[in-house]
C-alpha positions in Angstrom: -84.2 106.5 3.0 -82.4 109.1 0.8 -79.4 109.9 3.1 -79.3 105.5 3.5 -78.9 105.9 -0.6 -76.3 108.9 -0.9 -74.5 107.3 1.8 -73.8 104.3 0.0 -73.3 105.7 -3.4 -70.7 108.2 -1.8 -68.9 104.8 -0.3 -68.8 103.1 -3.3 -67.5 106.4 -5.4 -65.1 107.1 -2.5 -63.7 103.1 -2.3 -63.5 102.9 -6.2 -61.4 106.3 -6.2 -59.0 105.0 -3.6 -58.7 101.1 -5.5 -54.9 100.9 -6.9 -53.7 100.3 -10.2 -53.3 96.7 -11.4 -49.4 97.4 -12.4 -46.8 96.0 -10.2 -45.7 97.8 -7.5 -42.1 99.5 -7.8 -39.7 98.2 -5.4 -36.0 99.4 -5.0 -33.2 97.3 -4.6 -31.9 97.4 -0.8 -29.0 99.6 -0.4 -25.4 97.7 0.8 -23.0 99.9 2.6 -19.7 98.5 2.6 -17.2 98.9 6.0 -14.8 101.3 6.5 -11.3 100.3 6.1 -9.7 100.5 9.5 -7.4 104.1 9.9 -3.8 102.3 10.4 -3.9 100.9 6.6 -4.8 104.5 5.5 -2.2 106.0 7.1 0.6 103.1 6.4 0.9 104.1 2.7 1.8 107.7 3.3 3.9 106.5 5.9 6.1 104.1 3.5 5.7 106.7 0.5 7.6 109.1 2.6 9.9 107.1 4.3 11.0 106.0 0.4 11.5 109.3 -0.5 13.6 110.1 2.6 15.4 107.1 2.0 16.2 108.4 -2.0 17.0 111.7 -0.8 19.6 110.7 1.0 
């Protein structure tokens, strides 16, 4: 009858130890990647840059 009584008084402690808090739970924002522009724009303005600089050198 002892061990019935320590059992459930070290289930209650143990379940009233593990009970959350009543504040609202944090939640972060989802993160949003954006795309990649594509490698051919990249490249185009070096491309003219240099080609107008060629052109003023000469």
């Amino acid at each position: 009858m002892k061990k019935l009584v320590l059992a459930a008084a070290l289930t209650a402690a143990a379940s009233t130890a593990s009970a959350g808090s009543m504040a609202d739970a944090v939640v972060e924002p989802p993160v949003v990647e954006e795309e990649a522009s594509s490698s051919s724009a990249a490249i185009l303005v070096p491309l003219l840059l240099i080609a107008i600089v060629a052109a003023a050198a000469s």
